[in-house]
C-alpha positions in Angstrom: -83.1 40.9 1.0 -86.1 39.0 -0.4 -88.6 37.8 1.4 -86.5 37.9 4.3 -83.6 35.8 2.2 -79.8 37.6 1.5 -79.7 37.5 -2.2 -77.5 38.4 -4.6 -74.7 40.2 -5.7 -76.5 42.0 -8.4 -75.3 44.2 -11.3 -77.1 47.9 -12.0 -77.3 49.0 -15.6 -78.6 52.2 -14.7 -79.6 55.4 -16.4 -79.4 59.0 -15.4 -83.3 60.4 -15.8 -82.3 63.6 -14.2 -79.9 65.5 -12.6 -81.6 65.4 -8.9 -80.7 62.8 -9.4 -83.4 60.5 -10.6 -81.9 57.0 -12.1 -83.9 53.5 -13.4 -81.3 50.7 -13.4 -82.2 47.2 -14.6 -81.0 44.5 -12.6 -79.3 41.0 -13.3 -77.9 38.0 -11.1 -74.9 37.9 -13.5 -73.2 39.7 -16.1 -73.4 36.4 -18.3 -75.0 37.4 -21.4 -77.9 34.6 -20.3 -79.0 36.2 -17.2 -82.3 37.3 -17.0 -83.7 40.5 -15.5 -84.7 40.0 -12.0 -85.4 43.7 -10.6 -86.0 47.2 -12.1 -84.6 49.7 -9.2 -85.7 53.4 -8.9 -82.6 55.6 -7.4 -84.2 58.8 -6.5 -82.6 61.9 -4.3 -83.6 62.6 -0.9 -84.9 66.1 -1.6 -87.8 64.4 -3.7 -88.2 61.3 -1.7 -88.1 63.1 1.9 -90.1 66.5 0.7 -92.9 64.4 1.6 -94.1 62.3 -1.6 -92.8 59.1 0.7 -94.9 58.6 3.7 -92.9 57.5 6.6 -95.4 54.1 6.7 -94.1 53.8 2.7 -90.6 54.6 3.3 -90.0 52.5 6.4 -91.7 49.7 4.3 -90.5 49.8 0.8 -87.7 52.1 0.6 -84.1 52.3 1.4 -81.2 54.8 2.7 -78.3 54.3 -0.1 -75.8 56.0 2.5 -76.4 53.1 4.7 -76.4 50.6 2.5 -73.1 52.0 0.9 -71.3 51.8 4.9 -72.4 48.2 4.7 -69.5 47.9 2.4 -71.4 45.7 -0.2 -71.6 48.0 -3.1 -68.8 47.8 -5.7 -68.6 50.4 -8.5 -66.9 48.3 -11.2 -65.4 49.3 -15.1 -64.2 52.9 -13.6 -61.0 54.3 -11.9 -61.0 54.2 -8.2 -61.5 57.9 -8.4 -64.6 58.2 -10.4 -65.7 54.6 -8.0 -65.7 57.2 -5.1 -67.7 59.8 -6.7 -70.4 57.9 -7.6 -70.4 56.0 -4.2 -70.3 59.7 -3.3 -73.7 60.5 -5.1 -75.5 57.3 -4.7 -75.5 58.1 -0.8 -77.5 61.0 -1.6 -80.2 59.1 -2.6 -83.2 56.5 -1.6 -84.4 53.4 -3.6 -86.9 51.6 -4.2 -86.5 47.9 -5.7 -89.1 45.6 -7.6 -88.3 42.4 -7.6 -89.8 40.6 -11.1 -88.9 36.7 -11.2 -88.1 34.3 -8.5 -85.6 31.6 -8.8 -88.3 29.2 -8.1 -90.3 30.0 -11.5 -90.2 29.0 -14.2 -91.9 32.2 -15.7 -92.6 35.1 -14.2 -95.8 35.0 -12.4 -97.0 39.1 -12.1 -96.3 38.5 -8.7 -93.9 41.7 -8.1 -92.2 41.7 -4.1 -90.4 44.6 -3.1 -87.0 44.0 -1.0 -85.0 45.6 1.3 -81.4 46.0 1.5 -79.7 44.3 4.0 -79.1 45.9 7.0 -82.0 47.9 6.0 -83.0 51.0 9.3 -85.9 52.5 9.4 -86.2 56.4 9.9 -88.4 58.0 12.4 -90.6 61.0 11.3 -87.8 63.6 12.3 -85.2 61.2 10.0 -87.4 61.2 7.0 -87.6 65.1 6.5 -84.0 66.0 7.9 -82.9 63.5 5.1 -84.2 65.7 2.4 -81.4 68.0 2.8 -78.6 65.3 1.9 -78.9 65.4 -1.8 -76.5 66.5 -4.9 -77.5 67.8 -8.2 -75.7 65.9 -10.4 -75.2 69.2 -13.0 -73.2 70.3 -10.1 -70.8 67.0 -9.5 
């Protein structure tokens, strides 16, 4: 969701930073060699984002649940077996993101003006939520 608006589907090109797991993917509308990037997307465990460097006020406002967005059934793990699809479903669940959205349809160049959206279906987590949370994550050096 942007600016209240459905968008998408997009396509991750994502990179492993660490084995917490921290991942940076760049995003794109299409997978036509033409398509500009539109967001850069910051996939970071639980046990970092719920150890309390996210305020609740931050979370709730910028950030995401990647379980819940994975039972909304719009994520699709393409270019792998159906097998290694589940395990990384799997592992992104155990993580929260952050997205920063870069270039509007609208523009003709990108203005500076960064928004951040939500995923649809987005729920925000009470206080309880938030730290429970933490305890959801997978090492990746262990997967």
């Amino acid at each position: 969701m942007v600016n209240g608006k459905v968008m998408g589907p997009y396509h991750h090109y994502c990179k492993v930073l660490s084995p917490e797991p921290v991942i940076e993917c760049l995003i794109y509308e299409s997978t036509d060699p033409g398509a500009r990037l539109e967001q850069v997307e910051y996939i970071i465990a639980k046990s970092i984002t719920r150890n309390g460097s996210v305020t609740l006020a931050d979370w709730n406002k910028n950030w995401h649940d990647h379980k819940q967005e994975i039972s909304t059934g719009r994520l699709q793990v393409l270019d792998v077996s159906p097998e290694d699809a589940k395990k990384v479903a799997e592992l992104i669940s155990t993580t929260d993101g952050i997205i920063f959205h870069l270039w509007s349809d609208d523009q003709e160049v990108p203005s500076g003006r960064v928004v951040i959206p939500q995923s649809v279906g987005q729920v925000s987590l009470t206080e309880s939520e938030l730290k429970n949370g933490a305890k959801e994550s997978v090492n990746i050096s262990k997967k």
